[in-house]
C-alpha positions as CSV (number, residue, x, y, z in Angstrom):
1,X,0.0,0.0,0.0
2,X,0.9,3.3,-1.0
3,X,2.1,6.2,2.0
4,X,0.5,9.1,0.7
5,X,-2.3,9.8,-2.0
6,X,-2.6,12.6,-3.7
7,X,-6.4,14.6,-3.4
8,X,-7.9,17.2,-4.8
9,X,-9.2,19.8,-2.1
10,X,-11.9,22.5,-3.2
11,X,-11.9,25.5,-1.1
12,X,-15.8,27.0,-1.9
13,X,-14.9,30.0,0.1
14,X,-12.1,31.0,-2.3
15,X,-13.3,28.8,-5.4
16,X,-10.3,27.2,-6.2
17,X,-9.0,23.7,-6.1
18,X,-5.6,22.4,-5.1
19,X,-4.0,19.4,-5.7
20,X,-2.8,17.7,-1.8
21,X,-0.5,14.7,-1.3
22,X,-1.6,13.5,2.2
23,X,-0.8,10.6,4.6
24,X,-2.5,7.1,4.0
25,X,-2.9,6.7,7.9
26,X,-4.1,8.6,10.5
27,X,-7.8,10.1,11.8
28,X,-8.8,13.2,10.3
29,X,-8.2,15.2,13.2
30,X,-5.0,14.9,12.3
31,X,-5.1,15.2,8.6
32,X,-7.1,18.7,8.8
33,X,-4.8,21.0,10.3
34,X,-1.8,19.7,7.6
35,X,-4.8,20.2,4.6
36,X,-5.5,23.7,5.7
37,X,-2.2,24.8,6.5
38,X,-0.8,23.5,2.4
39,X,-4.4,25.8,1.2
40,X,-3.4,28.7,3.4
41,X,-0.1,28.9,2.1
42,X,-1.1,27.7,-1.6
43,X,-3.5,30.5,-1.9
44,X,-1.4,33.0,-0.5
45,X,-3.1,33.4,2.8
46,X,-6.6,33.9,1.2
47,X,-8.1,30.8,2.9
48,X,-7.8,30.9,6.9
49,X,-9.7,29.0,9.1
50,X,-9.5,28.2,12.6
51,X,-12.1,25.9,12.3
52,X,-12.2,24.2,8.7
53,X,-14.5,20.8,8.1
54,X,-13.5,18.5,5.4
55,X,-16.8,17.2,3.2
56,X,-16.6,14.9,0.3
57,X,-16.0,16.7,-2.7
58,X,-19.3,14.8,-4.5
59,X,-21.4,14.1,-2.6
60,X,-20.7,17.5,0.3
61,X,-21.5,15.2,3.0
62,X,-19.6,15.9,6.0
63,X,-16.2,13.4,7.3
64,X,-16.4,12.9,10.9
65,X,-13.1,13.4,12.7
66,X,-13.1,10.7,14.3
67,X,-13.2,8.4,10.7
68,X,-9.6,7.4,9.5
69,X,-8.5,7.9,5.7
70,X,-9.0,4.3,5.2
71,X,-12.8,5.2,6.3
72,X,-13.2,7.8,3.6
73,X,-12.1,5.5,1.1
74,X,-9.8,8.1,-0.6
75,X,-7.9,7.0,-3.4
76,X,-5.6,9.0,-6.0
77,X,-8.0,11.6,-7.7
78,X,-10.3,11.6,-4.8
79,X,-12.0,15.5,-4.4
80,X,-12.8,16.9,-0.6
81,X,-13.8,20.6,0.1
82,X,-12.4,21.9,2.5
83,X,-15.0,24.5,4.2
């Protein structure tokens, strides 16, 4: 198995889309701080959140933090939002 997949995270509040290699293990607890500090610098500090939620990027339905990656079922190509 792979370490890291590579995502694409939409950002509604700024409409733009970034391409994200993240970690293949881990809660998403941990995995939202890392996503929002790579969109924060990527769009030049025009996303900040102190608070962001990560949704699936079809369907908009909300990940619980508590759900690992393996639980989303994220695979190379995969699309979150990040709101």
């Amino acid at each position: 198995m792979m370490s890291k997949l590579l995502v694409e995270v939409y950002v509604p509040a700024i409409s733009k889309a970034y391409d994200v290699l993240i970690p293949c293990s881990g809660k998403i607890y941990d995995l939202l701080p890392l996503i929002s500090s790579v969109v924060t610098k990527l769009s030049d500090g025009h996303f900040v959140s102190q608070s962001p939620v990560l949704c699936n990027g079809d369907t908009g339905n909300i990940y619980n933090n508590n759900m690992t990656i393996e639980d989303m079922r994220l695979k190379n190509g995969s699309r979150v939002m990040l709101v």
